[in-house]
C-alpha positions in Angstrom: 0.0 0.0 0.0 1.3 3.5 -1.1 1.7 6.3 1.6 -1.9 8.0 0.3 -3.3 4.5 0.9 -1.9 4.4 4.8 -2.8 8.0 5.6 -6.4 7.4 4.3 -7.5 5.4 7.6 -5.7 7.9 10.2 -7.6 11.4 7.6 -10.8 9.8 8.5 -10.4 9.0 11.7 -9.3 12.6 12.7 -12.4 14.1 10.5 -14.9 12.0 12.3 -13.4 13.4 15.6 -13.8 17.1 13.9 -16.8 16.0 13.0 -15.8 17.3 8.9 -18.5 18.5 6.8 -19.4 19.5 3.4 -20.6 22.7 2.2 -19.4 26.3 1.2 -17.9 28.0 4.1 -15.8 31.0 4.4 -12.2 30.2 6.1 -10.3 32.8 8.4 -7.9 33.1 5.9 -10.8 35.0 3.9 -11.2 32.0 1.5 -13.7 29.6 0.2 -13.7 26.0 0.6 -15.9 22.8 1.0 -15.3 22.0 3.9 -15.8 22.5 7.7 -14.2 21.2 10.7 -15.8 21.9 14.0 -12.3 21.9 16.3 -14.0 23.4 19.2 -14.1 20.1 21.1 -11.4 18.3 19.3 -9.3 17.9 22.6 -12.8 17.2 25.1 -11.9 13.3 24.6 -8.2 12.7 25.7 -7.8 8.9 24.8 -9.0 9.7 21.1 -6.8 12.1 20.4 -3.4 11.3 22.2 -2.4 8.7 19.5 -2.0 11.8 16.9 -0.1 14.2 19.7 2.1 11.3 20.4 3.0 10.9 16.5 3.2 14.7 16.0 5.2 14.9 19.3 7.9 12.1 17.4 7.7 13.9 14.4 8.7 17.1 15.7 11.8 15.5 18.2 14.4 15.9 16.0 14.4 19.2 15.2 15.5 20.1 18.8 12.7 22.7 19.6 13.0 24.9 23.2 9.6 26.2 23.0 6.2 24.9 21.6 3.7 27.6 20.6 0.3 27.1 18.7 -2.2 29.7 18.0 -5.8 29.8 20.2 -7.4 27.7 20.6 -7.2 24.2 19.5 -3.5 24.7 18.8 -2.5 26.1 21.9 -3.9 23.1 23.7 -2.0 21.0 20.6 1.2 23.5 21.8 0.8 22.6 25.8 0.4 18.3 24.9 3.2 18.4 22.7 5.1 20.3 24.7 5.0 18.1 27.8 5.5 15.2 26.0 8.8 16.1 24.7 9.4 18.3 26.7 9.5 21.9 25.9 8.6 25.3 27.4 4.7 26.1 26.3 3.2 29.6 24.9 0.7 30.5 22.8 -0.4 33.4 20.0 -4.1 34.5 19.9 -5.8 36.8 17.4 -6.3 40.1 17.5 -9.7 42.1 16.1 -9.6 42.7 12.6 -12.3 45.1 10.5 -14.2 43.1 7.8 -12.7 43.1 5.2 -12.2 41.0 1.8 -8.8 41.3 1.9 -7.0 37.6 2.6 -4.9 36.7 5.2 -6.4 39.5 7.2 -6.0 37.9 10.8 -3.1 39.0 12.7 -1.8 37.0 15.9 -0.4 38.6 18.9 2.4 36.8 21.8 1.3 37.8 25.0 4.0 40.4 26.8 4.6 37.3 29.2 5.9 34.9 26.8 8.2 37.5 24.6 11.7 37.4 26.9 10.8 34.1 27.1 11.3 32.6 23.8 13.4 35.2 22.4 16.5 33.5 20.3 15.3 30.1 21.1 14.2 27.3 18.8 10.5 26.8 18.3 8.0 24.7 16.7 5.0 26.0 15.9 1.8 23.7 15.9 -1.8 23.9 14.9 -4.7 21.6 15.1 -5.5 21.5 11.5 -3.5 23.2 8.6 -5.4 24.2 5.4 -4.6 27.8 3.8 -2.7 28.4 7.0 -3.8 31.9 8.3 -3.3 31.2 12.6 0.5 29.8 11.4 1.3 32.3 9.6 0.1 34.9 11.8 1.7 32.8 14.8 5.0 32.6 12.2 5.0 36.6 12.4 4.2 37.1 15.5 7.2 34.9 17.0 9.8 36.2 14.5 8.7 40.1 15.6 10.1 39.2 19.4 12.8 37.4 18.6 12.0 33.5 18.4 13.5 31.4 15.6 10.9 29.4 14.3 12.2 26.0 12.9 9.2 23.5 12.2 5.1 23.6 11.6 3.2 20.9 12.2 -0.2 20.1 12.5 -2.3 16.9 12.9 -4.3 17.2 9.8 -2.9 18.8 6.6 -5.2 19.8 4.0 -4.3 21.1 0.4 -1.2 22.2 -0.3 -1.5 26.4 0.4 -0.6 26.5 3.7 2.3 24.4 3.8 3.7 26.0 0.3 4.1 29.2 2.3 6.1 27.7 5.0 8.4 25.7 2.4 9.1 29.3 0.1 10.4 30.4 3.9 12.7 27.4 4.2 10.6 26.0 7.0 9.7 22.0 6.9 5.6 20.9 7.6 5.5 18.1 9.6 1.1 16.4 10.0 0.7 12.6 11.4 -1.9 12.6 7.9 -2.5 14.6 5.1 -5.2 14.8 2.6 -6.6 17.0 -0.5 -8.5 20.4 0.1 -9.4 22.6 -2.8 -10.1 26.2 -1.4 -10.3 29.9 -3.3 -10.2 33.0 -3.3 -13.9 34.4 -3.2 -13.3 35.8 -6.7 -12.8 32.8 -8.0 -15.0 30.2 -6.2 -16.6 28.2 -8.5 -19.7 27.7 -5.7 -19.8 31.2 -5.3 -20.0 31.4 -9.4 -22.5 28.0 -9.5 -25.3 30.0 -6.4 -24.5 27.9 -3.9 -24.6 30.7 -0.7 -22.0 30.2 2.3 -23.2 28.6 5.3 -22.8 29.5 8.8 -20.9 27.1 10.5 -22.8 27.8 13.6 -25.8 26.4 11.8 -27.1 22.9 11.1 -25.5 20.7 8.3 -27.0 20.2 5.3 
């Protein structure tokens, strides 16, 4: 069995714990996609999701990480696991307000004032839940490199597409994920749901 093959068992396992559905929703990065992932409880059953921290947590040992940071909130708990497992120093980005706006990649992430002498000139790893376009990285990416930090790795659990990750590979920094899988998302101008009627859905609301 190929590697596609392999990772196909572990992708649905860690959808039906997001509880993954299909639709036309609008992503923090300010683009369209297909799919949802409700993270919100992803961490509210320990025994079901230790088996992916454990693999991300041996993925990300040999890159010889101080400091473990992930963005609020599923990858700051992510950040805190990982970080005890290996073990690490913890800390965490979280977003600021932003105006609406169409404008993508819009969110911006902020290190709390505690954290900043902290990790300054240290090796980190940066880790979120769920990796798609990659907007709470890359705002977490900033955000560490403004105070100092020398970001080394990514990882996430589940990596979707290939957007996020081809940002972090033109900045010389490797993507770890215990599975990966397709993802087709786009900008709103050129989403072909938007073009085909199909409205976006509030994620708050029921499937359909």
């Amino acid at each position: 069995m190929n590697a596609t093959g392999l990772r196909r068992p572990l992708t649905a396992a860690f959808l039906e714990l997001a509880a993954g559905r299909r639709g036309h929703f609008r992503l923090e990065s300010g683009h369209h996609g297909g799919l949802w992932l409700d993270l919100d409880a992803l961490f509210a059953d320990s025994l079901r999701i230790e088996p992916f921290v454990a693999a991300l947590t041996d993925a990300l040992r040999a890159y010889d990480v101080v400091a473990v940071c992930g963005p609020l909130l599923g990858g700051a708990f992510l950040a805190q696991l990982v970080a005890q497992a290996l073990p690490a120093e913890f800390c965490f980005t979280e977003r600021e307000p932003a105006a609406a706006s169409e404008e993508l990649y819009r969110a911006r992430y902020r290190l709390p004032s505690a954290f900043a002498a902290r990790i300054r000139g240290k090796r980190v790893a940066i880790v979120d839940d769920v990796m798609s376009a990659g907007s709470a990285l890359r705002g977490t990416y900033a955000a560490l490199r403004a105070h100092g930090a020398v970001p080394v790795v990514a990882g996430a659990v589940l990596v979707l597409g290939s957007t996020g990750s081809g940002f972090f590979a033109r900045e010389g920094i490797p993507v770890e994920s215990v599975t990966r899988d397709g993802y087709d998302l786009w900008p709103p101008a050129d989403c072909p749901l938007c073009a085909a009627g199909v409205p976006l859905q509030d994620p708050a609301g029921p499937a359909v």
